[in-house]
N, C-alpha and C positions, 0 to 999 in steps of 0.2 A: 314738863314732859308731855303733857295733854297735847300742847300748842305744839311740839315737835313731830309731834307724831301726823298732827292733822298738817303741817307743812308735806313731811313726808308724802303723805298719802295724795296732796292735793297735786304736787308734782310729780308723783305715778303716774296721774288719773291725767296730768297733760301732757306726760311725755306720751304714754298707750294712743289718747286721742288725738294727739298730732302724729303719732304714726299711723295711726286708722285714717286720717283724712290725707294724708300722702297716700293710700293705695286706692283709698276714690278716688281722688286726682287722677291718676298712672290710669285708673279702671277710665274715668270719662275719657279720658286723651284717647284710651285705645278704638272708643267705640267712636270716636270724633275721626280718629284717622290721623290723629297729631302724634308724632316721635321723635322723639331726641335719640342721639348719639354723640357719649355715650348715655345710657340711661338714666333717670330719673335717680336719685341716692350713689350715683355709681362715681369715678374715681376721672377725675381733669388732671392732665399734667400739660406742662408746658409745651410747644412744640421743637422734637429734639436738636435739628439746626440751629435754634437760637441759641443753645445750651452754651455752647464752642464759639459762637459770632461775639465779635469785642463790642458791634453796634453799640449796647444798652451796658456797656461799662459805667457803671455809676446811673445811671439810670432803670433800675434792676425795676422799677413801677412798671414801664412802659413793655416788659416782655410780656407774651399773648402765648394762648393755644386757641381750639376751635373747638365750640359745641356744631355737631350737624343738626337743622331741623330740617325736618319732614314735616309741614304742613298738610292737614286737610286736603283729598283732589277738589280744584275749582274755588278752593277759600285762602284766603287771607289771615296772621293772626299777627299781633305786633309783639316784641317782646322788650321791654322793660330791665335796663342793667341794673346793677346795685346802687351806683347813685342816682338814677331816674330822670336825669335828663337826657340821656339816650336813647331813643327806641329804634328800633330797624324793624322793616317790614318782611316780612315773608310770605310770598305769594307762589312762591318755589322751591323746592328745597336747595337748601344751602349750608353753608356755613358760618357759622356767628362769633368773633372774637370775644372771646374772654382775656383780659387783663390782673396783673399781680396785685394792682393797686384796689380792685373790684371785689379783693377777697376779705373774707372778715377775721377776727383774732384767731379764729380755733382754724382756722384753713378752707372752711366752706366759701360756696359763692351763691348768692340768691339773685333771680332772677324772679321777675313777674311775666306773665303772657295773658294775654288781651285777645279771648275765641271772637267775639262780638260785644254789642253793645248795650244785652241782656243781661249776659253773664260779668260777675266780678274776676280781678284780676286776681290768676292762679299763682299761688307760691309755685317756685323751682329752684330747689334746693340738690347742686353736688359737692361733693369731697373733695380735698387736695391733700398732697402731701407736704403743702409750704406751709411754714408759718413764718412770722417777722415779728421780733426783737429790738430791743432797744436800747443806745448804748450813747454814753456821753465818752469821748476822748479826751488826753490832756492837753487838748486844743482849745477847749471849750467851758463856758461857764459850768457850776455848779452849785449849788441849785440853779438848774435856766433847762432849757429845751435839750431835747436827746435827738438822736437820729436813728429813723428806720432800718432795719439791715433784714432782708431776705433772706430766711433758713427753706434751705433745700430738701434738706436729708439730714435725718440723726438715726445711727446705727450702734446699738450697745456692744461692746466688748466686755460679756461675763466675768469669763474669766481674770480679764483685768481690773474689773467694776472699772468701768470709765465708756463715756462717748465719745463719738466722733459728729461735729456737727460740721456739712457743707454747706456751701454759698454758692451765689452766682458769682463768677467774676474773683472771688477770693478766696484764697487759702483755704483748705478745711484745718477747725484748730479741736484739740482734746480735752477732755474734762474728765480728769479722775476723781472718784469717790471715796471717803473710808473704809475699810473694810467693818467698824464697825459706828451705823451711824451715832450722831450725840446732838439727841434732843435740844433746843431751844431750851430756856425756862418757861415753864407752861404757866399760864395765866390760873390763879389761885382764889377760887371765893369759896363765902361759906355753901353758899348755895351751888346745885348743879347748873351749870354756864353752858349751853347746848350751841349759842352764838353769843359772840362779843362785840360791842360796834368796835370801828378802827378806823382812825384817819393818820393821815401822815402829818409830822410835825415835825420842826425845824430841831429838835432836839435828837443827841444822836441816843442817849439810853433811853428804853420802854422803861414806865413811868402807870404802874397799877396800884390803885389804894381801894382797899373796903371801905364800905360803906363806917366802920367804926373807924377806921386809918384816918378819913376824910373830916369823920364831922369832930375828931380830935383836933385837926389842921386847923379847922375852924376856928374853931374854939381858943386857940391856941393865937391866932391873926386875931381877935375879936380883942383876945387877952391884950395883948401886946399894945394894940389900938387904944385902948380904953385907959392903960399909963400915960400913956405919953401927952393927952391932951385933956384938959377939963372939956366936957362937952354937955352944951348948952342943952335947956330941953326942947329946941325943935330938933338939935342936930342930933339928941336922943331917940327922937321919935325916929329918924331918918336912920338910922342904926339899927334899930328893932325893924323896922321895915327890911332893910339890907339883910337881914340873917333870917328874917322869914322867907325871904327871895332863894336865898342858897339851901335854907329847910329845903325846900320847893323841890330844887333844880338837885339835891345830892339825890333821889332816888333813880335820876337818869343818868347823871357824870357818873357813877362811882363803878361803871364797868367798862372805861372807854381806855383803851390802850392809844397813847399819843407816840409816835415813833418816826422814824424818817426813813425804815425800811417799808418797801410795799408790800411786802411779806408778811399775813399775819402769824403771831406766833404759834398759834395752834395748830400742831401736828407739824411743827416744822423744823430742819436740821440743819445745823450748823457746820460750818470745816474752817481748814485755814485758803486763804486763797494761792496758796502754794498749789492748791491742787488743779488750781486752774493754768493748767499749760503753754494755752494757746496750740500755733502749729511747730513747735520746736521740740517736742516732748521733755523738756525739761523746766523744770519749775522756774517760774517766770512772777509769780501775785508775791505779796508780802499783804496783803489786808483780809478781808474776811468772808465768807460766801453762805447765804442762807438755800435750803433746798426743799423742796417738795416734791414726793413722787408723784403726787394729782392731788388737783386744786378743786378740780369738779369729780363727787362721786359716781362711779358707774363709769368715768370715762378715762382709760388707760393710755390718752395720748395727752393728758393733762398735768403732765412733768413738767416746772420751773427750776430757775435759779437762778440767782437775783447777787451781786458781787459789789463790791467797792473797794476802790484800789487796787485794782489785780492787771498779771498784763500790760496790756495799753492801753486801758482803760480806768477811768473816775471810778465810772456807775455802769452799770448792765442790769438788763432784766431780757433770759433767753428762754423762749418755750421749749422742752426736751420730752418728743413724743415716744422716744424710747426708754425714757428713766425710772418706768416703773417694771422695765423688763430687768433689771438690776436689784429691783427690791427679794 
């Protein structure tokens, strides 16, 4: 709990001061005479003509909007994309493309600018309301690579509990919810578990043993071992070595959840994937769908859901920044 608590507190202390150094920032720009539009923390969207243009059908990366800068009078300042080997100068005000592909998982876009050759390069951080998704079809390997898909808009329907997520270029499809959710199996120790590691594994059932579950397993493989063969006393020694190794290594394995969902299971809900609709409003999945209403604390556009065999789709994993508007 100690160690929890000082996590807590140590990521108060740098969310507060990286919001205090974004309003130095905004403070120097103003007395420099540098301005964005729209402003610093403020909200990007696409430009609306493209919306409707077939152009960038399948190529949803390459659509743009515009930040405007206002430069300095009489100065220059360069500005720095997300991947960095961009820069553009500005020595008048203008306007500066922003791109789909520039943006990062939660929907923001970071930019650097470059006042002179004293000063280091300033964060510039704005919102969006896209995010993009990830989805294997039954076109495609699995286990192997997924494909990007750009979410537009999600709009909750209450009173139905279900979304509506759009796209560019595609259909908008529905996601209903239970009316009453149904827990995951929560991960069980003797001790309080404040965090779990979690990797993904080739296996499709979560797989949790205690620390006593484990060194029973042991013991149990050691057993079995030690019938089957006479063993010699080096290959003795080499065995008492081997179970000091695992001594060793059980007080870090014995809280690792190995699973082949990306989801971990804490605080998270299960359905059938009946409920996942698609754009037909009729049940379309036969397989299974994991959910969370926020992945990251404090932040209410931090909805998932994460599916296999549903739809037309293997595997999915969709951001839903209205899903905790349903809770």
């Amino acid at each position: 709990m100690k160690y929890f608590c000082l996590y807590l507190f140590f990521s108060f202390f740098l969310y507060q001061n990286s919001r205090a150094n974004q309003k130095q920032t905004i403070i120097k720009f103003t007395n420099w005479g540098l301005e964005f539009k729209p402003k610093l923390g403020g909200q990007l969207r696409i430009s609306p003509r493209l919306e409707q243009s077939l152009k960038f059908r399948n190529q949803e990366h390459k659509l743009y909007g515009f930040i405007h800068v206002i430069p300095p009078k009489g100065k220059c300042v360069y500005i720095l994309h997300q991947n960095r080997t961009i820069e553009s100068e500005v020595c008048k005000p203008k306007n500066i493309a922003f791109f789909l592909s520039e943006l990062l998982g939660n929907g923001t876009l970071v930019w650097h600018v470059l006042i002179n050759d004293r000063e280091p390069a300033y964060k510039l951080i704005w919102k969006t309301p896209y995010r993009f998704g990830r989805f294997v079809d039954y076109t495609m390997k699995w286990p192997g690579y997924s494909k990007k898909i750009f979410i537009k808009n999600c709009v909750a329907e209450k009173k139905l509990k279900r979304v509506k997520l759009s796209f560019f270029y595609k259909k908008s499809i529905f996601i209903s919810f239970p009316k009453i959710d149904e827990l995951m199996k929560q991960p069980h120790l003797a001790k309080p578990n404040l965090y779990l590691p979690y990797k993904t594994a080739k296996k499709v059932d979560l797989r949790m043993e205690s620390m006593s579950q484990q060194k029973t397993r042991i013991e149990k493989e050691n057993a079995v071992s030690g019938n089957r063969e006479t063993i010699s006393q080096g290959q003795e020694q080499v065995k008492r070595e081997h179970k000091q190794n695992k001594a060793d290594t059980l007080e870090d394995n014995r809280n690792i959840i190995h699973s082949d969902w990306q989801l971990h299971p804490r605080g998270t809900f299960k359905m059938n994937g009946s409920n996942f609709m698609g754009n037909s409003l009729s049940a379309k999945g036969v397989g299974e769908c994991l959910y969370k209403y926020q992945i990251k604390s404090g932040d209410k556009t931090s909805g998932v859901i994460e599916c296999k065999s549903t739809y037309n789709y293997k595997w999915l994993y969709f951001p839903l920044t209205c899903l905790s508007e349903l809770k």
